[in-house]
C-alpha positions as CSV (number, residue, x, y, z in Angstrom):
1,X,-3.2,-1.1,23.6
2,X,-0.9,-2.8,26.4
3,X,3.4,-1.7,26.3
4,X,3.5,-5.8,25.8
5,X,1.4,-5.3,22.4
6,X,3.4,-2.4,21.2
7,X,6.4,-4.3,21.4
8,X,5.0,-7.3,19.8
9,X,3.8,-5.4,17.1
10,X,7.0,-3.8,16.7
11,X,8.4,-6.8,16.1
12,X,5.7,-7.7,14.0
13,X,6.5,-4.6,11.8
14,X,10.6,-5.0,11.5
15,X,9.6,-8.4,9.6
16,X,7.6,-6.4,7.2
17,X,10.0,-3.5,7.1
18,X,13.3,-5.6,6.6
19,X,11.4,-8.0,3.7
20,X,9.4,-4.9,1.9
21,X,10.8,-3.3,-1.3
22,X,8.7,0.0,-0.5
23,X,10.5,3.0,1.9
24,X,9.8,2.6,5.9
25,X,7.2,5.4,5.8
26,X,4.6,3.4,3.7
27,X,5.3,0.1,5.3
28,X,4.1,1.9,8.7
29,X,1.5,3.8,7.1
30,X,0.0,0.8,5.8
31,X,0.1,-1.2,8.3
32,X,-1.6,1.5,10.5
33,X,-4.3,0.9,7.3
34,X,-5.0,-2.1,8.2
35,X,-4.7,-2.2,11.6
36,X,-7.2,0.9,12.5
37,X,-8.3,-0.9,16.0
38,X,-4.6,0.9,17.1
39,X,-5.1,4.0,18.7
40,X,-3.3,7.3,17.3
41,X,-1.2,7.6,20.7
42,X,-0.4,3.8,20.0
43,X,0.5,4.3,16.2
44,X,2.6,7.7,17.4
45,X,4.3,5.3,20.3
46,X,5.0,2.4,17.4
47,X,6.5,3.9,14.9
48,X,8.8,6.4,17.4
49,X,10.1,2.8,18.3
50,X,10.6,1.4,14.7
51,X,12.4,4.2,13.6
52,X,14.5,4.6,17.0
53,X,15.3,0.2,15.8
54,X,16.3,1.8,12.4
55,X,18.8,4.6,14.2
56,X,20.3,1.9,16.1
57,X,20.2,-1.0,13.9
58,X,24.0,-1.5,13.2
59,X,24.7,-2.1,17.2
60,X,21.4,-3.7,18.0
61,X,22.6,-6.5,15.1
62,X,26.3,-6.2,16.4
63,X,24.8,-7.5,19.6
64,X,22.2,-10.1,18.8
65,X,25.2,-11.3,16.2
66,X,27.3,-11.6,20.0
67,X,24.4,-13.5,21.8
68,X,24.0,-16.3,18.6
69,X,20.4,-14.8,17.9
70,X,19.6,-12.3,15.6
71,X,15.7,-12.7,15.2
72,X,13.4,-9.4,15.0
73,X,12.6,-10.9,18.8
74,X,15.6,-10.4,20.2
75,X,16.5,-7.7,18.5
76,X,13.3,-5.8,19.7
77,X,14.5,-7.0,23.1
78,X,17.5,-5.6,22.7
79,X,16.6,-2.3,21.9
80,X,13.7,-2.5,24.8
81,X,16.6,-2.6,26.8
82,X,19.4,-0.9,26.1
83,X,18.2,1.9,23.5
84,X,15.0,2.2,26.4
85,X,17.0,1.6,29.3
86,X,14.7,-1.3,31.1
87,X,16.3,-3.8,32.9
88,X,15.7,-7.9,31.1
89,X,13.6,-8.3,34.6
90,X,11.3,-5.5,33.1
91,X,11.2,-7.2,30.3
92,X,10.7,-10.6,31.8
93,X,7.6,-9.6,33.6
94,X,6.2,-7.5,30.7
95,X,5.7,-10.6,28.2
96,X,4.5,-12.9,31.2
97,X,1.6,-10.1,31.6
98,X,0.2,-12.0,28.6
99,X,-3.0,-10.7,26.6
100,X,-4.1,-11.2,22.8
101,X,-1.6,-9.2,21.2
102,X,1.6,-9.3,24.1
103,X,4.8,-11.6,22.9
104,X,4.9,-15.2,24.0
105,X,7.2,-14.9,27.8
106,X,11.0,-15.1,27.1
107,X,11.7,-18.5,26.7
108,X,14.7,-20.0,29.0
109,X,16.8,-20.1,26.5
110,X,16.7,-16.4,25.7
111,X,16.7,-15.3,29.6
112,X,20.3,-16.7,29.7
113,X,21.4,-15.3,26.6
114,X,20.6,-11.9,27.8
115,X,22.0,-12.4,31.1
116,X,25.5,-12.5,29.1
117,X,24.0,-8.8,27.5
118,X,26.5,-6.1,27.8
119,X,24.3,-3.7,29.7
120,X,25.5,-0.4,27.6
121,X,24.5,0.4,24.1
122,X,28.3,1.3,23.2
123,X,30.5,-1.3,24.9
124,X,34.7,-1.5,24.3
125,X,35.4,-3.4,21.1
126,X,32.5,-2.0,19.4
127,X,34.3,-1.1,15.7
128,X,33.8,2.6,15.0
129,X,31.4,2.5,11.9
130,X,29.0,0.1,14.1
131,X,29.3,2.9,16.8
132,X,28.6,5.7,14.5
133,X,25.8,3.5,12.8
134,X,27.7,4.4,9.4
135,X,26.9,2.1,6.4
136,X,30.6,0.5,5.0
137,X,29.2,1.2,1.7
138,X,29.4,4.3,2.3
139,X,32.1,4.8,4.8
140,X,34.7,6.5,2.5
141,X,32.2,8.8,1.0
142,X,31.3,10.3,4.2
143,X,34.9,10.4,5.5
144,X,35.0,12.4,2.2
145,X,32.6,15.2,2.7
146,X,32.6,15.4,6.8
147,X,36.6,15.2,7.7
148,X,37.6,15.6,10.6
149,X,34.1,16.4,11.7
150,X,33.1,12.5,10.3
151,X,32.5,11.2,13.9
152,X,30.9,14.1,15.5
153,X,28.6,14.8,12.5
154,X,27.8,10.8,12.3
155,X,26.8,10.7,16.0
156,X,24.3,14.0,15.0
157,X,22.4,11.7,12.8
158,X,21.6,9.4,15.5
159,X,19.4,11.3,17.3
160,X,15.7,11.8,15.9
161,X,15.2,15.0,14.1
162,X,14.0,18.0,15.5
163,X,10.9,20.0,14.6
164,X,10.5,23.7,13.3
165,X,7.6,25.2,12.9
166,X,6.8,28.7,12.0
167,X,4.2,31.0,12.9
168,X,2.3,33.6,11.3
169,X,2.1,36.4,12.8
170,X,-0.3,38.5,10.9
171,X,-2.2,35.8,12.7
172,X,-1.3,35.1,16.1
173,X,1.9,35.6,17.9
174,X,3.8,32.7,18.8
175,X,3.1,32.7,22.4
176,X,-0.4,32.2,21.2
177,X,0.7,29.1,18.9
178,X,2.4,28.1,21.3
179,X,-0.4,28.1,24.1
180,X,-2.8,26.4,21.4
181,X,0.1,24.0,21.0
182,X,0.8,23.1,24.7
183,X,-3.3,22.7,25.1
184,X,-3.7,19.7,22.6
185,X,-0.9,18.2,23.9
């Protein structure tokens, strides 16, 4: 599968995950269902990026709500480049690559709108609970049980979630897992 393909179906999958009444998870998983032709690097690649649009979904919208377009498009633009760090030239010449599954190229209209893009993710005026992706809902509850910690606790969330894994050692030592890990990649 082609980077332009990933990202159209990335867009493709926001539609279904933003109009769906089922968790995230099982939107992805089955759309992977019925999309088997996609590869298991492709599906890993995919839904890293959907979730990484979830983390950041308050500023990606704060900024497509700046530029006057708030489609999945743009906001999977968006994200492409300033959560991914391309440049909108990068992204200009990866939708004109074409192919069955890329994104139509970025129409005029949208090449000028993000040549008024602020190029960092976290620009001045940004409001704090945007920043800290922090629903308003539930903005006072969090205050409530983080403190003076709120911010740095908020920002925490925003990264993806590490992964622990624990070895046993009446079977192998964890150089060993390790080794077997590193080896399958």
């Amino acid at each position: 599968m082609t980077p332009a393909a990933r990202l159209q179906t990335n867009i493709d999958i926001q539609d279904l995950i933003w109009s769906s009444h089922v968790p995230m998870d099982r939107t992805l998983n089955d759309y992977f269902r019925t999309h088997r032709h996609i590869g298991s690097k492709d599906r890993r690649e995919i839904a890293d990026r959907a979730y990484s649009m979830m983390r950041h979904h308050a500023r990606l919208h704060w900024h497509a709500e700046k530029l006057g377009d708030e489609s999945w498009r743009m906001r999977a633009f968006l994200h492409y480049i300033l959560v991914e760090e391309n440049r909108v030239k990068d992204l200009i010449k990866l939708c004109a690559t074409g192919g069955q599954y890329a994104p139509t190229d970025v129409k005029p209209e949208e090449e000028k709108t993000l040549a008024r893009l602020d190029p960092v993710i976290e620009p001045l005026g940004m409001p704090q609970l945007v920043r800290l992706e922090c629903p308003p809902d539930a903005e006072k509850y969090l205050v409530r049980a983080f403190g003076k910690a709120f911010e740095e606790n908020m920002a925490a969330m925003l990264k993806p979630a590490t992964l622990d894994m624990r070895v046993n050692t009446l079977k192998c030592t964890g150089e060993q897992a390790r080794a077997s890990l590193d080896k399958d990649g």
